[in-house]
VOMARNU-926176 format. One line per 5 residues: their letters; for each residue y, z negated, x negated of N, C-alpha, C. Coordinates in steps of 0.02 Angstrom, whole numbers. Each point is the difference from the previous one (the first is absolute). Layout:
a) Y Z X Y Z X Y Z X ~ ...
END
This chain:
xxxxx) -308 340 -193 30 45 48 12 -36 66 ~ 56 8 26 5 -14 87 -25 31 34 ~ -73 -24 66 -10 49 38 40 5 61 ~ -10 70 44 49 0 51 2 -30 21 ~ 91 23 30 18 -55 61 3 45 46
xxxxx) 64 25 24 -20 44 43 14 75 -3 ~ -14 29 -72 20 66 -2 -55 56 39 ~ -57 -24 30 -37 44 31 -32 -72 50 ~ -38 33 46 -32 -52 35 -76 3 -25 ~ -5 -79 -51 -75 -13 -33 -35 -37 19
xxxxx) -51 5 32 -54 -23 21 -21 -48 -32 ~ -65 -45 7 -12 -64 -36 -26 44 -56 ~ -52 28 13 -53 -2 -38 26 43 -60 ~ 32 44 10 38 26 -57 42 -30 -49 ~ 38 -51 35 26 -39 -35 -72 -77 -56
xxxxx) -34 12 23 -60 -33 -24 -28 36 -73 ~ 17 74 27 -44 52 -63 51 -9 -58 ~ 68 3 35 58 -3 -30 -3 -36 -66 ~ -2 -68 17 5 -56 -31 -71 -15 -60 ~ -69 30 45 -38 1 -22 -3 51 -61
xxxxx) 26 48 -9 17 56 -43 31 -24 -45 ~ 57 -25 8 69 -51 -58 -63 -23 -54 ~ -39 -43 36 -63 -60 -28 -28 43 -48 ~ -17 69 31 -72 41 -34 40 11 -82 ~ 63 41 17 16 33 -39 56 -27 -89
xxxxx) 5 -75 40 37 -45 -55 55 -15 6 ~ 40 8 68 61 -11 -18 -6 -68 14 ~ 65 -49 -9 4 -64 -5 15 -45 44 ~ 38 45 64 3 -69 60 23 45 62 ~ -1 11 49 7 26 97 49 -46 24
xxxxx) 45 39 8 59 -54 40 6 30 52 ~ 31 -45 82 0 36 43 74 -23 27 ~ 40 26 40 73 -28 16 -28 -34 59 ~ 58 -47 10 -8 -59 72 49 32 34 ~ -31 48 31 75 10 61 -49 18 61
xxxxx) 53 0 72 -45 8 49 4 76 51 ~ 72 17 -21 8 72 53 61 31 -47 ~ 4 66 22 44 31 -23 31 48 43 ~ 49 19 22 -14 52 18 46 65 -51 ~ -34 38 7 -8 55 -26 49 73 27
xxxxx) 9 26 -41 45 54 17 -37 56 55 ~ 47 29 35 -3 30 83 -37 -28 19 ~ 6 -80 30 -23 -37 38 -67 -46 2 ~ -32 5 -54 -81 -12 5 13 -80 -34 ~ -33 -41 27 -6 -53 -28 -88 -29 3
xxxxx) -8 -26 -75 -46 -10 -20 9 -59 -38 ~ -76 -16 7 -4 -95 -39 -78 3 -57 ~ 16 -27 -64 -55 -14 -38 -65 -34 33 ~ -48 -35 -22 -45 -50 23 53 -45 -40 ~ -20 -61 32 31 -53 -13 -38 -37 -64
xxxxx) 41 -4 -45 -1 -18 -91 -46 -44 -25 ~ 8 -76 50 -44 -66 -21 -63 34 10 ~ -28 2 84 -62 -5 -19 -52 90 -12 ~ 48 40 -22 -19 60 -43 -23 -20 -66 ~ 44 -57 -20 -5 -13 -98 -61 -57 7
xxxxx) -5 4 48 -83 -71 8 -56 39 8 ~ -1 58 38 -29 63 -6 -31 28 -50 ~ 66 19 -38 -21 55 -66 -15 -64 -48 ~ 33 -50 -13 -29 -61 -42 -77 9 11 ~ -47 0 59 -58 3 -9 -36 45 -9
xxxxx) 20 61 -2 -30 68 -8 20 21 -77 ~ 44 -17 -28 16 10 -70 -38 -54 -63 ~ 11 9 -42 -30 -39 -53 33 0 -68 ~ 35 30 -15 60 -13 -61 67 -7 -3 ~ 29 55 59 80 18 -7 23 -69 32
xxxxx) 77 -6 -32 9 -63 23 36 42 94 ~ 23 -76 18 52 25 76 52 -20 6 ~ 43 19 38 79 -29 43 25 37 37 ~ 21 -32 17 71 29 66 61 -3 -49 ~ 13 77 8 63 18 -17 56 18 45
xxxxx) 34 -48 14 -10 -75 4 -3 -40 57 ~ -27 -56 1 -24 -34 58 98 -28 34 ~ 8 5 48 53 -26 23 -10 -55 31 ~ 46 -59 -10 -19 -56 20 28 -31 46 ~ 14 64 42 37 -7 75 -55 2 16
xxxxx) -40 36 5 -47 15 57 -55 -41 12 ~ -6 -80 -50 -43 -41 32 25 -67 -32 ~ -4 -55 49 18 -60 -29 -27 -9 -51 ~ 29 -15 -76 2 -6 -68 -63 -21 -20 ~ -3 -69 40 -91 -42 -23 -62 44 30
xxxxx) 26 14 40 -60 87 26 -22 28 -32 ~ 71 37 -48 -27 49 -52 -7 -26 -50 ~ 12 -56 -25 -49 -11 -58 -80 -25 19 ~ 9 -14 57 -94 -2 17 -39 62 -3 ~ 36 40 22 -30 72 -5 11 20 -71
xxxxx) 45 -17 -51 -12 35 -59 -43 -28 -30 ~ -31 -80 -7 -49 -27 -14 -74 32 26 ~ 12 9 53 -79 22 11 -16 63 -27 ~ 71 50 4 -28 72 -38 -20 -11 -69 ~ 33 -41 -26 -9 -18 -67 -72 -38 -17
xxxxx) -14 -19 58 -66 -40 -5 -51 66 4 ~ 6 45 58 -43 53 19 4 48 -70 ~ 44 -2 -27 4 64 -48 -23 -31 -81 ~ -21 -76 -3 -27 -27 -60 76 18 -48 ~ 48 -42 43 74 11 -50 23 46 -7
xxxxx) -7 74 28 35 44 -13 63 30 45 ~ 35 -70 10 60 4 45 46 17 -48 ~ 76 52 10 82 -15 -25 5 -23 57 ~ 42 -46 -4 41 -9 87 73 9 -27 ~ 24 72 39 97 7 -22 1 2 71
xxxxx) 56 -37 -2 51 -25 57 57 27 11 ~ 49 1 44 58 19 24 30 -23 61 ~ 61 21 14 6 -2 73 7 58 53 ~ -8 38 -11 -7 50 45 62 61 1 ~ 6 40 44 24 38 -3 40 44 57
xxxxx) -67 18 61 4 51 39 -1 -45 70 ~ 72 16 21 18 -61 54 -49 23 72 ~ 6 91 4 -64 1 44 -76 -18 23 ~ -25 -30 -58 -56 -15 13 13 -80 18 ~ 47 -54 -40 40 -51 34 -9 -19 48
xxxxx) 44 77 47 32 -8 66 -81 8 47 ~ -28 47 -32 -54 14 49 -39 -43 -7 ~ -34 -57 -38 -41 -35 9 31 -94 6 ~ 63 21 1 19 -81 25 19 -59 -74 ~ 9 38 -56 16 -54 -29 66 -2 -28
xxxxx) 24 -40 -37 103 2 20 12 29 -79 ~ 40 28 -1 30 45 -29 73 1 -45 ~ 4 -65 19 57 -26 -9 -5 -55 -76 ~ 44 -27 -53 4 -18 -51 -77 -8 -33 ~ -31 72 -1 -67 6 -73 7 -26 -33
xxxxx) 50 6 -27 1 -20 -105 -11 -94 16 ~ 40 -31 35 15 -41 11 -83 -34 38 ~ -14 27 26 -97 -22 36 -49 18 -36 ~ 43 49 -44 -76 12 -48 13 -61 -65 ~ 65 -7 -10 -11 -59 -52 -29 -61 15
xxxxx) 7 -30 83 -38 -29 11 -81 -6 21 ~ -9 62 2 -75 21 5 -19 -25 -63 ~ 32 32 -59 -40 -6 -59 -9 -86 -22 ~ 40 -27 40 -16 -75 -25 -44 -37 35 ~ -29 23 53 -46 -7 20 -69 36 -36
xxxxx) -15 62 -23 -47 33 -32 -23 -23 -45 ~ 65 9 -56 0 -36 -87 -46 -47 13 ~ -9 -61 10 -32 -62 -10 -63 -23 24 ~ -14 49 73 -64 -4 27 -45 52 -18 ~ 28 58 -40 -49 58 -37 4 -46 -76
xxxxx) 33 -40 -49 17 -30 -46 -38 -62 -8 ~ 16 -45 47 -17 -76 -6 -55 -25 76 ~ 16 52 47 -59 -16 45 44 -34 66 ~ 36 -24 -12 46 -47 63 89 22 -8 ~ 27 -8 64 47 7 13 32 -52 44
xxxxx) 80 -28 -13 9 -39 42 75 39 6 ~ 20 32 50 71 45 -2 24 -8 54 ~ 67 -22 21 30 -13 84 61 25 -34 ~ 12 70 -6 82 44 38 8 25 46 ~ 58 27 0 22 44 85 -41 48 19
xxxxx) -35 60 -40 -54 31 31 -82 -26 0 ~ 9 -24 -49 -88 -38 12 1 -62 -16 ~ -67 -39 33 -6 -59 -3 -85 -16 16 ~ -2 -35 -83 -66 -7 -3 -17 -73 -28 ~ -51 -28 32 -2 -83 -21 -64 -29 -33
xxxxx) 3 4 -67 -79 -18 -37 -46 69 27 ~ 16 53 -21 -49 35 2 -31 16 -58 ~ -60 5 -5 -58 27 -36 -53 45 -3 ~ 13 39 -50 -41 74 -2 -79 -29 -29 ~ -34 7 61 -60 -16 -28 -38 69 46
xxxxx) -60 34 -28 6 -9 -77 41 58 -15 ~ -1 -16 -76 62 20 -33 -33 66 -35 ~ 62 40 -23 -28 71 -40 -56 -11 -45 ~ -20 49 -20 -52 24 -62 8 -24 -48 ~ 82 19 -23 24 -29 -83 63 -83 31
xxxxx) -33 -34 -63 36 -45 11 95 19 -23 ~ 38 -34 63 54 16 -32 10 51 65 ~ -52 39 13 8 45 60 14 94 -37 ~ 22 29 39 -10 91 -35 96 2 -15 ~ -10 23 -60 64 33 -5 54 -3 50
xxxxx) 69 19 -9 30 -2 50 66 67 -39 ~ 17 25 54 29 74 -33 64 4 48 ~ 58 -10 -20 62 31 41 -6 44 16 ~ 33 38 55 -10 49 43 69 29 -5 ~ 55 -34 -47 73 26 9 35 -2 -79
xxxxx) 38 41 5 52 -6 -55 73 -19 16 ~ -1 -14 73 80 -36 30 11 -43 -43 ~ 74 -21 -19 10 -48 -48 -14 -84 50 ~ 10 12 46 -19 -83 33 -82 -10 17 ~ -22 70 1 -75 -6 2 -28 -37 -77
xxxxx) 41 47 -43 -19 -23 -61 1 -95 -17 ~ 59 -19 39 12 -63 -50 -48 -37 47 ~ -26 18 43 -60 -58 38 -52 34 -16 ~ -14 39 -15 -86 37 -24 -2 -16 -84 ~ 50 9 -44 -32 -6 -64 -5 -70 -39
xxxxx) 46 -43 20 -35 -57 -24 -68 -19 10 ~ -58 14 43 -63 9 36 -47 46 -1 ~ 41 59 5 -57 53 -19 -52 8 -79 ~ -51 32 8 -20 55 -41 24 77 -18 ~ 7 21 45 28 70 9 43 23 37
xxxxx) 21 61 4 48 38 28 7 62 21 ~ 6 22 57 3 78 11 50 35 23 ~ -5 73 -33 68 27 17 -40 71 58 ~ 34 -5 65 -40 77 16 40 44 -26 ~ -51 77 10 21 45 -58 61 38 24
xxxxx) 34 -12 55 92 16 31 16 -40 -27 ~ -12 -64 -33 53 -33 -22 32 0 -67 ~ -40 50 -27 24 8 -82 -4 82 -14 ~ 19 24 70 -32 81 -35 -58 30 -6 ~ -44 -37 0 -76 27 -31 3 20 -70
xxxxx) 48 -28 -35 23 4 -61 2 -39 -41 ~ -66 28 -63 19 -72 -53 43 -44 -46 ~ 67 73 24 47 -46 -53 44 -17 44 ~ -11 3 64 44 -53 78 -46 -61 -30 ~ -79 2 6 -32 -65 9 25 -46 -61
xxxxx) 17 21 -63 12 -31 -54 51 -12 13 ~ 61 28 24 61 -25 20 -15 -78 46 ~ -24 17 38 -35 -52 73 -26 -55 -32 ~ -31 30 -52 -62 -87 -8 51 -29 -57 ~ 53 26 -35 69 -32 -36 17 -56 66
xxxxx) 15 31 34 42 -38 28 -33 -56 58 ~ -69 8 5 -53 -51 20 -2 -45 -43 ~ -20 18 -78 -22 -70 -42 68 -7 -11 ~ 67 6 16 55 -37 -36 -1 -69 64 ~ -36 37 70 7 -70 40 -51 -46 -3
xxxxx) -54 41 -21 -57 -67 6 21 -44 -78 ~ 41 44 -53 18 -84 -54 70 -56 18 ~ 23 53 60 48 -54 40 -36 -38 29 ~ -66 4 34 -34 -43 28 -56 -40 -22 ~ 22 -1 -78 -71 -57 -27 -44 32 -41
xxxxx) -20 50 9 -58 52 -2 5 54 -83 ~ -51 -30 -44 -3 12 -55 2 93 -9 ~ -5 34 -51 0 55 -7 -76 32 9 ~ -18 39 58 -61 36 20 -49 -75 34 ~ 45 -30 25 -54 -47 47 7 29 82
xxxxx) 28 37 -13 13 34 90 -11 67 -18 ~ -67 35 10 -6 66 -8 16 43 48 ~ 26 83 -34 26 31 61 -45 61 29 ~ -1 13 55 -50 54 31 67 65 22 ~ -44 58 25 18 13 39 -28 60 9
xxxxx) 22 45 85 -29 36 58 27 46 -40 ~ -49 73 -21 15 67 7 -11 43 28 ~ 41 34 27 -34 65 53 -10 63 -76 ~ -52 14 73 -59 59 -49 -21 49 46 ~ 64 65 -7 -35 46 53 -45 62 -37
xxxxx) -46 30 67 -49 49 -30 21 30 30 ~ -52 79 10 29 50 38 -28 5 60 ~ 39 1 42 3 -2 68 29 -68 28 ~ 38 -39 -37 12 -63 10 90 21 48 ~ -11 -39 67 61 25 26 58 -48 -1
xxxxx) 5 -60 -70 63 -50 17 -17 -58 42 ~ 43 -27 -31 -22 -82 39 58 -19 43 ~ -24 4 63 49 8 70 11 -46 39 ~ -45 -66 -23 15 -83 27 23 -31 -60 ~ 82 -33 31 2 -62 -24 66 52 -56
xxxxx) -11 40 -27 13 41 -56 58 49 -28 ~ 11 29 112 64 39 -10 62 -20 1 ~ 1 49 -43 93 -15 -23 -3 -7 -77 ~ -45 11 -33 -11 -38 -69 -42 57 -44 ~ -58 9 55 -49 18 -51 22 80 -15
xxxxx) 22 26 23 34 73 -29 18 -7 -57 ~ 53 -40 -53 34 4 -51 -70 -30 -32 ~ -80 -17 12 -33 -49 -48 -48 82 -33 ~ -6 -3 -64 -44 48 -20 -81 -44 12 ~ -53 44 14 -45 -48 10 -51 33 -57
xxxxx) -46 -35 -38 -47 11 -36 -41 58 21 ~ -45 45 -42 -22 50 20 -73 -28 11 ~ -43 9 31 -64 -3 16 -52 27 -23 ~ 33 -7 -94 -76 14 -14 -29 -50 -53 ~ -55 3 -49 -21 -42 -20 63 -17 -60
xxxxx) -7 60 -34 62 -13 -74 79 -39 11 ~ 12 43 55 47 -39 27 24 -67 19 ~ -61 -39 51 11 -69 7 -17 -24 -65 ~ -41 3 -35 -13 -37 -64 76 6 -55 ~ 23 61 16 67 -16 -59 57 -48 46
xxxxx) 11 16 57 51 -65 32 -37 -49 -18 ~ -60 -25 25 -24 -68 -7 17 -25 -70 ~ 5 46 -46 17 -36 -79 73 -10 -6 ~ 45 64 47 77 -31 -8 14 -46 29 ~ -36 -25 62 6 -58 29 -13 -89 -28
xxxxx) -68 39 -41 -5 -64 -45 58 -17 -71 ~ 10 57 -19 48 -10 -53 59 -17 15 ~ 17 23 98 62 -37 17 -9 -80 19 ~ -74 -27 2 9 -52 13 -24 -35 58 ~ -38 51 33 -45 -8 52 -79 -19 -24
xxxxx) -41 -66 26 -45 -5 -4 -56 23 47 ~ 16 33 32 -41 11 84 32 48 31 ~ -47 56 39 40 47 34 -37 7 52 ~ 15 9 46 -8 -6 65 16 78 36 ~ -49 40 -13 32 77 28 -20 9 50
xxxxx) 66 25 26 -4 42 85 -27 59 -6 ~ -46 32 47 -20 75 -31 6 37 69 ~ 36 52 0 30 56 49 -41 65 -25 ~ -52 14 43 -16 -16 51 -82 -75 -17 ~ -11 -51 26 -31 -45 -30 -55 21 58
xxxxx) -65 29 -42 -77 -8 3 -67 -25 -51 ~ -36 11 24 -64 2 -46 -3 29 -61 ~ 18 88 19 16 49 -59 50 -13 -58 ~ 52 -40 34 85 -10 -51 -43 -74 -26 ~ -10 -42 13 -32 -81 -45 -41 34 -49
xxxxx) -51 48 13 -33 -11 -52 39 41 -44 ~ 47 57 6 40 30 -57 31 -57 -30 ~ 43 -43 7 33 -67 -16 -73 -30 -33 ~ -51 -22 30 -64 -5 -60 -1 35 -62 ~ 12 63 7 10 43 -74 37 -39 -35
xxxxx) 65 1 16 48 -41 -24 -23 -51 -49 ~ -19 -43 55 -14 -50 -44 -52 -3 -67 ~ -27 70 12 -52 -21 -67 33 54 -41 ~ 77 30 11 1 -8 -58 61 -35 -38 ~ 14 -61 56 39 -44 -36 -27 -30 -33
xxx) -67 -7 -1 -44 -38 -36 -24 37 -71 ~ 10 61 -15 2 26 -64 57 -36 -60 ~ -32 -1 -54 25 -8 -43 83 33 -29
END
């Protein structure tokens, strides 16, 4: 499950029980988004805690579920940065890092905290060539137009050799042809296919036709993806969202329910789901706990 970002204003410690709850009850991994402000409809603007050192946080207070940033943007810190920081969560969490990547999105938070905004696709491909090799091989030696790095070395280095997973954050077709020769995985958020499993099967067609343009054998790039899951009293997801999420049907919030999407999802081809839950507490995770045990029936 993703915990909030900013659909209510959450305190630490809640967000602690939060995560701590995911752990109790079995689900499989806490993702949190990397963004920094939003603002919000009739005027209110609001900001998450900030992603890195939250997931260094719950890395030590948790003990099974894996973590990531969904997804870490790699505007917001020089490239060899963040793979130092994904190494250490990965160190703190005894390997239980995804690290999915992207380039960003929401030019206001950009503008408000100073970083440029201008050709992403194009800085995040060079981000990632900086990442790849020092979460991978430990050293980097990279001099292009946005970064420039000379014999650097990740010491020390992640948990798992090789470093944690690495998960696209896009289904853009130019995102695609620099993320899937490299990746592990892939995510679609759940506006981007409908919240629908036979959009996602449409979607992940047209994902693996690029990752065998790009090298990439059949099911060596697995696909994820974000579902929204509303309960009752859940009022819509109002960052980041409008304009879209009206036409999305969203999952019902109860136990029978997520457990039968979660199986159309797998049969469409999804290995991993990542659910948004409207309204997301204590009470709604552990229903999604139901869930899961009885995906686990026979």
């Amino acid at each position: 499950m993703q915990l909030p970002e900013v659909e209510r204003r959450v305190e630490w410690p809640e967000l602690v029980t939060m995560a701590r709850t995911a752990d109790d009850v079995g689900l499989d991994s806490v993702w949190l988004g990397d963004h920094l402000l939003y603002d919000l409809p009739g005027g209110a603007t609001r900001g998450p805690w900030e992603a890195w050192t939250s997931l260094a946080a719950l890395a030590a207070v948790t003990t099974r579920v894996e973590l990531g940033p969904l997804v870490a943007s790699t505007s917001f810190h020089a490239p060899a940065m963040l793979a130092k920081m994904a190494a250490t969560v990965d160190a703190i969490s005894g390997g239980r890092l995804v690290l999915g990547l992207g380039a960003g999105w929401n030019e206001r938070e950009y503008t408000a905290y100073g970083f440029p905004f201008d050709r992403r696709v194009g800085r995040f491909e060079e981000a990632f060539t900086v990442i790849r090799p020092l979460l991978r091989d430990g050293r980097a030696d990279i001099h292009g137009r946005y970064y420039d790095v000379t014999d650097c070395v990740l010491d020390p280095g992640p948990a798992r050799p090789g470093g944690p997973p690495l998960m696209l954050g896009s289904t853009g077709p130019r995102m695609l042809r620099i993320g899937l020769p490299h990746v592990d995985l892939w995510n679609a958020w759940w506006s981007s296919y409908a919240n629908s499993p036979t959009e996602f099967a449409r979607l992940k067609e047209r994902v693996d036709a690029a990752a065998a343009e790009a090298g990439r054998a059949p099911g060596q790039v697995a696909a994820t993806a974000a579902v929204y899951v509303q309960f009752p009293g859940g009022a819509g997801r109002v960052m980041g969202d409008s304009g879209y999420a009206a036409s999305v049907v969203p999952v019902p919030g109860d136990p029978a329910a997520i457990a039968e999407h979660a199986h159309a999802m797998a049969e469409a081809g999804a290995v991993h789901l990542q659910l948004v839950l409207d309204p997301i507490t204590v009470d709604t995770i552990r229903v999604v706990g139901q869930a899961a045990t009885l995906l686990d029936r026979p």
